[in-house]
Biopython code that builds the backbone (N, CA, C, O; Angstrom):
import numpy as np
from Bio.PDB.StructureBuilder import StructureBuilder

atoms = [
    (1, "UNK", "N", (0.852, -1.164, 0.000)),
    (1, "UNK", "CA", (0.000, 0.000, 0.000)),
    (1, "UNK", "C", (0.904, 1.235, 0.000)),
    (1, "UNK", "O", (1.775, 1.519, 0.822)),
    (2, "UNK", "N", (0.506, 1.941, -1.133)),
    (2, "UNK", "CA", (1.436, 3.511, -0.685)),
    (2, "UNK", "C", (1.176, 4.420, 0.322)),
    (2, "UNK", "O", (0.138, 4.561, 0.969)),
    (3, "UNK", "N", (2.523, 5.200, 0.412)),
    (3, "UNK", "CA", (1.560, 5.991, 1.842)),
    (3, "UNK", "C", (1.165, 7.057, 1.320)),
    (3, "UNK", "O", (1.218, 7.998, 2.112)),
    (4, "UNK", "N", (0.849, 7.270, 0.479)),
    (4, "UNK", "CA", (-0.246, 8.263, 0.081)),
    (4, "UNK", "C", (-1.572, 7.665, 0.169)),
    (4, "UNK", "O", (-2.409, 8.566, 0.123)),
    (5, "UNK", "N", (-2.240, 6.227, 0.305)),
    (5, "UNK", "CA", (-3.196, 5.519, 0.698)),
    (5, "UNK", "C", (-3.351, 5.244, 2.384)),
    (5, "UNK", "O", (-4.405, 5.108, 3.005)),
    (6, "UNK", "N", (-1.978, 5.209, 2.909)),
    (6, "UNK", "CA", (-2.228, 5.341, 4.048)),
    (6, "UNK", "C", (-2.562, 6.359, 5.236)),
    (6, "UNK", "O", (-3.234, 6.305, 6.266)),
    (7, "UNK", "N", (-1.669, 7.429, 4.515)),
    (7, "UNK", "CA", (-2.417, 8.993, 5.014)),
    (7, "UNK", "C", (-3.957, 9.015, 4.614)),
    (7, "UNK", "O", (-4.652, 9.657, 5.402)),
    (8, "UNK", "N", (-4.735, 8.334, 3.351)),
    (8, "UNK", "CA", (-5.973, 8.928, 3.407)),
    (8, "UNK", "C", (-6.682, 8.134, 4.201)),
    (8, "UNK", "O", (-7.767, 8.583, 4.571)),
    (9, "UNK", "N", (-6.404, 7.198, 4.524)),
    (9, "UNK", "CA", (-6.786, 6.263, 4.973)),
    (9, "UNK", "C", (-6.899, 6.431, 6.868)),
    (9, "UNK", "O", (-7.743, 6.114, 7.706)),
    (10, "UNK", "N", (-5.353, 7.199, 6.909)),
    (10, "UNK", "CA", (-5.628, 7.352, 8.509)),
    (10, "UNK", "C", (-6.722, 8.716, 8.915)),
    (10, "UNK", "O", (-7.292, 8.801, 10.002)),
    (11, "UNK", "N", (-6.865, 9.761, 7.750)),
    (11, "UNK", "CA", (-7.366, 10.846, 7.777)),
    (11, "UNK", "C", (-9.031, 10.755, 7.811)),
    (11, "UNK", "O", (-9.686, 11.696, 8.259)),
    (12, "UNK", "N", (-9.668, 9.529, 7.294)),
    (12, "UNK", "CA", (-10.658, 8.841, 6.883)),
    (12, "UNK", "C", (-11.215, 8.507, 8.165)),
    (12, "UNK", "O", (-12.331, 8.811, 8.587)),
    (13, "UNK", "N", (-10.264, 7.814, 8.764)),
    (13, "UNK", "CA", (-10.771, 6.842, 10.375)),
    (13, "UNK", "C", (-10.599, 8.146, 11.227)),
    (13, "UNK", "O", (-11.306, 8.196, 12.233)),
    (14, "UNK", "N", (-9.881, 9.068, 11.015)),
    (14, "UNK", "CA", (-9.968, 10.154, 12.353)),
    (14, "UNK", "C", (-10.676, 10.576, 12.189)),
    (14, "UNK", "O", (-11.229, 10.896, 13.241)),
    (15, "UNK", "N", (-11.348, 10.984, 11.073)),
    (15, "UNK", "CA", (-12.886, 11.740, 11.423)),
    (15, "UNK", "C", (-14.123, 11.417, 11.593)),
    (15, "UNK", "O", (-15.106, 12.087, 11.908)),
    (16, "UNK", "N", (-13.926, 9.937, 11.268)),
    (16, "UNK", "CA", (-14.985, 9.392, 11.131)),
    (16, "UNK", "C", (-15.226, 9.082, 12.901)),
    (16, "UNK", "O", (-16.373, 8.930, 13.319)),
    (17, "UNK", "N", (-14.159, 9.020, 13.741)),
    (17, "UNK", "CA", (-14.098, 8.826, 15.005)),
    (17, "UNK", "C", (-14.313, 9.806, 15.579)),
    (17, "UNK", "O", (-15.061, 9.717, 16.552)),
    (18, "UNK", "N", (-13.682, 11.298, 15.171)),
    (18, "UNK", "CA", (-13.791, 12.305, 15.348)),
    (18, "UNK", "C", (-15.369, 12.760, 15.212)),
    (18, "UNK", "O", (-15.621, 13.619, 16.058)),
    (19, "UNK", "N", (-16.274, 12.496, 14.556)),
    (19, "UNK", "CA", (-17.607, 13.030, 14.252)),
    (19, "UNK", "C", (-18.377, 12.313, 14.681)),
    (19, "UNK", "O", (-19.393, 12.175, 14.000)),
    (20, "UNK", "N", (-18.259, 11.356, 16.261)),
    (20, "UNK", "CA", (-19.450, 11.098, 16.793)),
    (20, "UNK", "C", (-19.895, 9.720, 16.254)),
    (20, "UNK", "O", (-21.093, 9.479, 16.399)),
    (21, "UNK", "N", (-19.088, 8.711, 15.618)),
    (21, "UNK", "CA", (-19.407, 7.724, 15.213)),
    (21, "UNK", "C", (-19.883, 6.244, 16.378)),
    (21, "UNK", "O", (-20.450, 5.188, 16.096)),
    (22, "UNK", "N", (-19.334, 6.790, 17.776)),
    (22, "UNK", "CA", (-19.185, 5.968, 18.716)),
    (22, "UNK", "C", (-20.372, 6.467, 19.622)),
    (22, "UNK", "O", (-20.487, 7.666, 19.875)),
    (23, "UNK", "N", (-21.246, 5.534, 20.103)),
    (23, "UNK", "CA", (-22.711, 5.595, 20.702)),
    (23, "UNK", "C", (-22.051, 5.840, 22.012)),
    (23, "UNK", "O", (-22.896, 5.898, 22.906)),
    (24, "UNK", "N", (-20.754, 6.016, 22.460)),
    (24, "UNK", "CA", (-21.101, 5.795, 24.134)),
    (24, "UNK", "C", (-20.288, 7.410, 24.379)),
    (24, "UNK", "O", (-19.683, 7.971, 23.465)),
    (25, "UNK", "N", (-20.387, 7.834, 25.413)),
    (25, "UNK", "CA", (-19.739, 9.114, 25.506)),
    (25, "UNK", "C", (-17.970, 8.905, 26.445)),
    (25, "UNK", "O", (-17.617, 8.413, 27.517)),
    (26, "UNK", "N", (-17.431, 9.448, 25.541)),
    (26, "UNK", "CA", (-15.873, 9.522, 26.150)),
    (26, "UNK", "C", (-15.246, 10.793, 25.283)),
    (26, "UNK", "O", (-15.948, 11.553, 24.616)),
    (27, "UNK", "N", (-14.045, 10.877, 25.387)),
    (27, "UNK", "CA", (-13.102, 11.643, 24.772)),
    (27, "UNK", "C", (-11.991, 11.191, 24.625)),
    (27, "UNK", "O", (-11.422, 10.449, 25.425)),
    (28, "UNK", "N", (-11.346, 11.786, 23.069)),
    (28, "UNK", "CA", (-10.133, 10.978, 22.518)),
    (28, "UNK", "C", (-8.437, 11.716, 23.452)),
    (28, "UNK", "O", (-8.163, 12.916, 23.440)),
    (29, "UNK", "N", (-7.868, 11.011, 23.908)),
    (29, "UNK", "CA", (-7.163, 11.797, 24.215)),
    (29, "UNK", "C", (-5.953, 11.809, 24.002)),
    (29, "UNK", "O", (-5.243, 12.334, 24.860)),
    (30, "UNK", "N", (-5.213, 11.127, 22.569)),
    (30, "UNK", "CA", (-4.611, 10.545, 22.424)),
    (30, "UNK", "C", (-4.882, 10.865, 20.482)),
    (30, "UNK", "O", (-5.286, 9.828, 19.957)),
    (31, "UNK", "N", (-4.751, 11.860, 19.618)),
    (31, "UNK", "CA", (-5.553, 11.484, 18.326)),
    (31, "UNK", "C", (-5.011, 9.751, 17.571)),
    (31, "UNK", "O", (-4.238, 8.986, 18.147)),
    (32, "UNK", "N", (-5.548, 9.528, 16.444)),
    (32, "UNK", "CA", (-5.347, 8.623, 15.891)),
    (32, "UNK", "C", (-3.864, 8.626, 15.196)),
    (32, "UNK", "O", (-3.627, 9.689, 14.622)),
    (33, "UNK", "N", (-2.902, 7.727, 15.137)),
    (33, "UNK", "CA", (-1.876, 7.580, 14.491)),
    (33, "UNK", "C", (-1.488, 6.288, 13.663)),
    (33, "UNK", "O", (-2.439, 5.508, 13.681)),
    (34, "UNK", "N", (-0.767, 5.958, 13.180)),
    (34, "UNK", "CA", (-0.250, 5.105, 12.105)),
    (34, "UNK", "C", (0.925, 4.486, 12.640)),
    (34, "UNK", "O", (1.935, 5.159, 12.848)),
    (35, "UNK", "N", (0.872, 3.180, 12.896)),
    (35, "UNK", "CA", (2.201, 2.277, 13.843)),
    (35, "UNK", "C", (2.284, 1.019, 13.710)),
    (35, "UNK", "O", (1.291, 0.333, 13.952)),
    (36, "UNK", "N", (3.242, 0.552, 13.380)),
    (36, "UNK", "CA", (3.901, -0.837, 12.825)),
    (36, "UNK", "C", (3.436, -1.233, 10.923)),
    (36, "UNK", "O", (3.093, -2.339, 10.506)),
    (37, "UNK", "N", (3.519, -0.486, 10.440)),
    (37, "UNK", "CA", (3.306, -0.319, 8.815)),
    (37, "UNK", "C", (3.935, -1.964, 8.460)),
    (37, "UNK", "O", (4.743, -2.578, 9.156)),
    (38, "UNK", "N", (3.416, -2.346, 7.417)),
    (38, "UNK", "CA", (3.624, -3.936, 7.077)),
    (38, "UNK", "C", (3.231, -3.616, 5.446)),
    (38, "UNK", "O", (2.507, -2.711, 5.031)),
    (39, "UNK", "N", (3.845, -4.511, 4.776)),
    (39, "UNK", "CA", (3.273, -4.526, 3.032)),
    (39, "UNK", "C", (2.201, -4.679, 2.811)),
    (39, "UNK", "O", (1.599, -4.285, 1.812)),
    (40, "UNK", "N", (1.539, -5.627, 4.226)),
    (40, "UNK", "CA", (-0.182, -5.918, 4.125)),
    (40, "UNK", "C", (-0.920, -5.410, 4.830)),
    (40, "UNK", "O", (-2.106, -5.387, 4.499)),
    (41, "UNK", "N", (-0.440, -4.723, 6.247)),
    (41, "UNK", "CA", (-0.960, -4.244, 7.222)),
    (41, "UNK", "C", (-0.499, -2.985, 7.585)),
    (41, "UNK", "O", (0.352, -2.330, 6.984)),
    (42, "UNK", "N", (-1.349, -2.547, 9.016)),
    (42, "UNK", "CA", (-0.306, -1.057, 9.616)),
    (42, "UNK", "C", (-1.974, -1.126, 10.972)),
    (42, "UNK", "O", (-3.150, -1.411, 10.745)),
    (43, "UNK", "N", (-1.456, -0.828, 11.933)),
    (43, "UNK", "CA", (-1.986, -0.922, 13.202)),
    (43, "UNK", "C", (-2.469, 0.974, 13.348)),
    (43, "UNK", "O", (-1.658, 1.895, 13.243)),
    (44, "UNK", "N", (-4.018, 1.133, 13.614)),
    (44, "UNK", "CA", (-4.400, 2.847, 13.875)),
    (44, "UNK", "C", (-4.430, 2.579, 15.405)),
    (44, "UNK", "O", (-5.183, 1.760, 15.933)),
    (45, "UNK", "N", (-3.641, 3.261, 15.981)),
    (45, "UNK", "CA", (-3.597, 3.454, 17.549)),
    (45, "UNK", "C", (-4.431, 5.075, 18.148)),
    (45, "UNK", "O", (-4.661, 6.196, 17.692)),
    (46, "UNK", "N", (-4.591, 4.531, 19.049)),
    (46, "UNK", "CA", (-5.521, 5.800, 19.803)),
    (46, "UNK", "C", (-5.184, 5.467, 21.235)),
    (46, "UNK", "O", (-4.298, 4.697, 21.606)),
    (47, "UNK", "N", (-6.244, 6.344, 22.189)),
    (47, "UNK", "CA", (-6.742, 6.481, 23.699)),
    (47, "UNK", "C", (-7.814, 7.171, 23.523)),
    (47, "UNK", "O", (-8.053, 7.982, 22.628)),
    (48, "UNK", "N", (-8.889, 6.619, 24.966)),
    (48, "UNK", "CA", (-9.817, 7.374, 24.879)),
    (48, "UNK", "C", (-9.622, 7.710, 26.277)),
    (48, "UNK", "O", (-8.518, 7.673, 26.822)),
    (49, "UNK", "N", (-10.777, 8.060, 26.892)),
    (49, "UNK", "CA", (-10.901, 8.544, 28.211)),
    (49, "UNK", "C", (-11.682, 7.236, 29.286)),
    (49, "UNK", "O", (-11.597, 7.026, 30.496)),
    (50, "UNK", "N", (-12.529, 6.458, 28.040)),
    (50, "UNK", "CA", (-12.722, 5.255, 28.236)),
    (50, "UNK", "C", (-12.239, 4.261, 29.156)),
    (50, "UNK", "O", (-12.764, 3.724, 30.132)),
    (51, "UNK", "N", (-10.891, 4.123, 28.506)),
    (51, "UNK", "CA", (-10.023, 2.981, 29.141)),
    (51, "UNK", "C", (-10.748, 1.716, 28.453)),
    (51, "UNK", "O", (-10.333, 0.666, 28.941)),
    (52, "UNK", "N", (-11.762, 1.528, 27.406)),
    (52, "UNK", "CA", (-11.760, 0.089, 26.872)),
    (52, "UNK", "C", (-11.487, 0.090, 25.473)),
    (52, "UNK", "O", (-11.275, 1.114, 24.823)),
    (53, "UNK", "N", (-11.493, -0.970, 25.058)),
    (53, "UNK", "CA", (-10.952, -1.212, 24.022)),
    (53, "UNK", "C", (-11.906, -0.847, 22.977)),
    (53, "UNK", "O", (-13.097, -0.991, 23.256)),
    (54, "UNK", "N", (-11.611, -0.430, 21.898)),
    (54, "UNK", "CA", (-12.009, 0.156, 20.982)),
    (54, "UNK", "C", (-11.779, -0.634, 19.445)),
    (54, "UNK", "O", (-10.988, -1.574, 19.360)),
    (55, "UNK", "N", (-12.560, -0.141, 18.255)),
    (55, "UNK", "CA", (-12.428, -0.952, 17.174)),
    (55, "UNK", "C", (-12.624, -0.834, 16.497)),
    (55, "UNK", "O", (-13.730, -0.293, 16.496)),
    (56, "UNK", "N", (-12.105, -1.045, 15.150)),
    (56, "UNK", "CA", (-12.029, -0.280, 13.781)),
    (56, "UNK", "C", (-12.972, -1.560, 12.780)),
    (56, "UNK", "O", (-12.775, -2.772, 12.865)),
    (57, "UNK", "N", (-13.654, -1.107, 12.172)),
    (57, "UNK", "CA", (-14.412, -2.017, 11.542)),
    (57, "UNK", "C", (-14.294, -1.270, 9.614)),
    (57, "UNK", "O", (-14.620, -0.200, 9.099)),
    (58, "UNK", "N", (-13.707, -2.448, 9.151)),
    (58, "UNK", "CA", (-13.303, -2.154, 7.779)),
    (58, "UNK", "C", (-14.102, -2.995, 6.287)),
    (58, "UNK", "O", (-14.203, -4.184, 5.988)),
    (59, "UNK", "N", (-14.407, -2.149, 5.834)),
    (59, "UNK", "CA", (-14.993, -3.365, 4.581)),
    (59, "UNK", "C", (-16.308, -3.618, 4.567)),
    (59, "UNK", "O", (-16.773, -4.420, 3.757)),
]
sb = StructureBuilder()
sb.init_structure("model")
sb.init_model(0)
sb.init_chain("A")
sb.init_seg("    ")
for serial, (resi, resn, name, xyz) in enumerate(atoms, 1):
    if name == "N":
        sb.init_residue(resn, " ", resi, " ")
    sb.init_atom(name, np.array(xyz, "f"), 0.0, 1.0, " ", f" {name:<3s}", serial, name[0])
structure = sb.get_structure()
């Protein structure tokens, strides 16, 4: 994947997280980043205020 796919890609999931996509109330406190990049993969890391685990649903 190029990282010109992966920047849109991380820019995509932050707002979509960013705009209220999550039913329960917390705050991010931590924004979204891009970590351990792979030819097939790449891990979006966060924090919330939460403390649970959280989840990216693709496809």
């Amino acid at each position: 994947m190029e990282i010109r796919i992966k920047v849109v890609l991380f820019f995509v999931m932050a707002f979509h997280f960013m705009g209220g996509a999550q039913n329960v109330t917390g705050e991010i406190l931590v924004q979204p980043y891009l970590q351990d990049a792979e030819p097939n993969s790449i891990k979006i890391m966060w924090e919330t205020s939460l403390g649970e685990e959280s989840l990216v649903e693709w496809g």
